[in-house]
N, C-alpha and C positions, 0 to 999 in steps of 0.2 A: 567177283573177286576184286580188290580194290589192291592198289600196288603205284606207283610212283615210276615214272620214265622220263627219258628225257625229249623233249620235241620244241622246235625252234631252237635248241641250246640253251634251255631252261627244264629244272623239275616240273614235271605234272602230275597233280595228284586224279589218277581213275580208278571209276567203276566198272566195271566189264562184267555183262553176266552169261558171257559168251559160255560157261563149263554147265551151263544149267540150260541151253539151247542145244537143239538140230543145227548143221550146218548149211542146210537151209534156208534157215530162219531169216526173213532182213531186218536188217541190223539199221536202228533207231537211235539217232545220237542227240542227246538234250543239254542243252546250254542253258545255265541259268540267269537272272537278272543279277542287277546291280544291287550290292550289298549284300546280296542270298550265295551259298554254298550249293555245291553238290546234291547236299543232303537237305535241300527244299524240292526235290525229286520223290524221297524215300516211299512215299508211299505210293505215287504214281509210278515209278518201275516195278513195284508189287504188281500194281494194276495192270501193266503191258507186258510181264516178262510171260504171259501163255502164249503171247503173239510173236516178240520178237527179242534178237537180241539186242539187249539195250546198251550204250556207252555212258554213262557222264561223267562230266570233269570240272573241277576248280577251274574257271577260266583266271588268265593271269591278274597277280596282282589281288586275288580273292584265295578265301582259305587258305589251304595248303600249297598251293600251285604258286611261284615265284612271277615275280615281273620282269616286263622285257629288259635287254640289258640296255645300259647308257647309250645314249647316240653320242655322234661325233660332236654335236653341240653340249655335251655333256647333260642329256634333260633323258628323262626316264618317262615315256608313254606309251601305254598302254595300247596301240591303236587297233582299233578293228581288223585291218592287214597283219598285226601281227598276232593277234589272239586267232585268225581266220590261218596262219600259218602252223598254231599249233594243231588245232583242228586237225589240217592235213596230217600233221607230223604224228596225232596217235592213231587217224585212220591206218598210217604206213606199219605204225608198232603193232598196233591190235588184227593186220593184215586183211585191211576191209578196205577191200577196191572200190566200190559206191554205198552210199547210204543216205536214209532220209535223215535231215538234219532239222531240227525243231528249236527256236528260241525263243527264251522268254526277255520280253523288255529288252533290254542291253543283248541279252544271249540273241534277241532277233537282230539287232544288228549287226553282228558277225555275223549270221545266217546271209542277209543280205551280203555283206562283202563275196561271202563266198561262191553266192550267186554269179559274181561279178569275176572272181577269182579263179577259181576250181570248180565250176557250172560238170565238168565229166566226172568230179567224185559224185554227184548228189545224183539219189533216184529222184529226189523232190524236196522239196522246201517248206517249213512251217513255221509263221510267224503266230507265237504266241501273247500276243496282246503288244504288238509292237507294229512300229512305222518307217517308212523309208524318207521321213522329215528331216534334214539336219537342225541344229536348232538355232529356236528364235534367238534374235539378241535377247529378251528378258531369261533364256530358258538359259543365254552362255552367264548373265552376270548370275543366275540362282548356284549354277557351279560352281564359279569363285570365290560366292558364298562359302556354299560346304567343303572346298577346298581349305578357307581360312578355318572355317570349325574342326574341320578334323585335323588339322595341323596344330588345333590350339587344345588338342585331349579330348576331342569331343565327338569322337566317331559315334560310342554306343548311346549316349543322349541324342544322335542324328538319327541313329540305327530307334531309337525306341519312339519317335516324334512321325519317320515317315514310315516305316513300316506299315503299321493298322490302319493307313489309309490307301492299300493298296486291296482292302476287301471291301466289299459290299457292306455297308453298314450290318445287315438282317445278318450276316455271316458272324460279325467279329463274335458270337459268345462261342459258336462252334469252332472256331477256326483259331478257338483265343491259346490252343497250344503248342500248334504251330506256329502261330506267332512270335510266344517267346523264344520256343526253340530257335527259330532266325534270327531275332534281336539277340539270344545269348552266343550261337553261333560267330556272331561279329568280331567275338574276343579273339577269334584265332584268324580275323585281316590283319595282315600288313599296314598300316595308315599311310604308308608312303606307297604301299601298292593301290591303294583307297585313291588317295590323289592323280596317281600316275593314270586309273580307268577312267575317270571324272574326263580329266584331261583329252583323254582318246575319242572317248564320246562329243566333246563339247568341238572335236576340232573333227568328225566325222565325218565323210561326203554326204549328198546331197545323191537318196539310189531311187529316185523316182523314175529313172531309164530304166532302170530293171523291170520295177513294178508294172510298166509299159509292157515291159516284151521279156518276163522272166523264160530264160535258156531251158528249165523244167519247169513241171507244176510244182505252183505253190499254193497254200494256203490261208488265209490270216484268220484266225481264231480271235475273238472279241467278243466283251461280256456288255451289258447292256447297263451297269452301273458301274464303268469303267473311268476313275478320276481322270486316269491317262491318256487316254485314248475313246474321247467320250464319242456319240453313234453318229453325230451331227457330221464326227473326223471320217468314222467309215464308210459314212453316206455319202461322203465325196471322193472318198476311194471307189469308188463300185463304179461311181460313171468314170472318173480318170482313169483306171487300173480294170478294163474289163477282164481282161484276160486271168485275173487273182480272180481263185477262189475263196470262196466268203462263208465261215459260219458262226453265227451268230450262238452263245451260251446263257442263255437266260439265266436270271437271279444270281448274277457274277461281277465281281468288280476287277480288278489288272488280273488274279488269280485262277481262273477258272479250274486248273490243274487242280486246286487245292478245295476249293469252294463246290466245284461238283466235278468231283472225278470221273465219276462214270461219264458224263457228258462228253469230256475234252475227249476219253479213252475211244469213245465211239465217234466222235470227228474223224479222230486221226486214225483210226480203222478203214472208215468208211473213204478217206483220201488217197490212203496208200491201197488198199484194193482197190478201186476207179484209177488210180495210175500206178498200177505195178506194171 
């Protein structure tokens, strides 16, 4: 069911497939990346609704979901603390005391805040093609970059330029409908909520303490033709970060959810049975 509430003091737009589950079931909550909506899930909650019941949500500032309000400096940002507060605030509406929480890209980095944050909501953690790096200088001026373009009209010519390099080249003819569906999805960001996550990100901690000594099991999920997060990155995750679990998605680039479903479905199977 999808329905609109309020959390942190902002609209959230969710998914809840809780009326089509056991109350049983544990409940799987998926954050998406930067630029992508909700409905870059769609066919992966297909895939997992046998196992569990699934959340997702517009995180702020993206789709339908509102951005945080003005601070006292009068500056609107997106920050991981407070996208990581909405989190809490639909676990409290949808009345789900722990859950495993899964992000992709950007969605992993709320993941990680919350590590950091609210470690007693989660049965466990999964980073989806994501890192606990805050960014380099070259990666804050590529922000201010796309801060300036999409301020100047230019979200869906950004949305259509980085998108297809977030798959595996072999993939883009199959994946090439999903794609537009994401790049047309775009029409319904905010551009001022566009900037305000830009922002969040680029001004993000630095959760390599976590990744040391994560409060639950986690996971990081990684494809082996990944522009983002290329293997040379998780190869020095693994001796830094012993304690992260690691699996690797052959023939994947940042998407593996999308690129081979079945594979991520059975990661995250195989994670949350070994830690329930």
């Amino acid at each position: 069911m999808e329905f609109f509430t309020i959390a942190a003091s902002i609209s959230v737009h969710v998914w809840d497939t809780k009326d089509e589950k056991s109350p049983e079931a544990p409940c799987l909550v998926l954050l998406h990346g930067y630029l992508e909506t909700m409905y870059v899930f769609n066919e992966f909650v297909e895939a997992l609704k046998p196992r569990y019941r699934v959340i997702v949500i517009d995180l702020p500032g993206h789709g339908l979901t509102d951005s945080a309000p003005v601070d006292a400096e009068g500056n609107r940002v997106n920050t991981m603390d407070f996208a990581t507060r909405v989190v809490a605030g639909v676990l409290d509406k949808c009345g789900v005391r722990k859950a495993y929480l899964a992000g992709h890209s950007m969605g992993g980095y709320v993941t990680l805040q919350a590590l950091r944050t609210m470690p007693e909501r989660l049965e466990g953690a999964i980073l989806l093609h994501s890192h606990p790096l805050p960014d380099a200088p070259e990666k804050a001026q590529d922000r201010e970059r796309e801060k300036a373009l999409i301020a100047a009209g230019k979200l869906q010519a950004l949305a259509a330029a980085s998108i297809p390099k977030m798959y595996d080249e072999d993939n883009l003819r199959a994946c090439d409908e999903k794609i537009r569906e994401t790049i047309e999805l775009c029409e319904t960001h905010d551009p001022e909520g566009i900037i305000s996550c830009i922002e969040g990100m680029r001004t993000r901690p630095d959760q390599q303490e976590i990744m040391l000594h994560p409060p639950v099991p986690l996971l990081l999920v990684h494809g082996d033709h990944d522009n983002f997060l290329p293997l040379e990155t998780v190869a020095k995750f693994k001796t830094e970060f012993p304690a992260v679990q690691y699996q690797l998605i052959p023939d994947t680039g940042h998407n593996s959810f999308i690129e081979r479903p079945d594979a991520a479905v059975a990661a995250i199977e195989a994670f949350t049975t070994k830690n329930c």
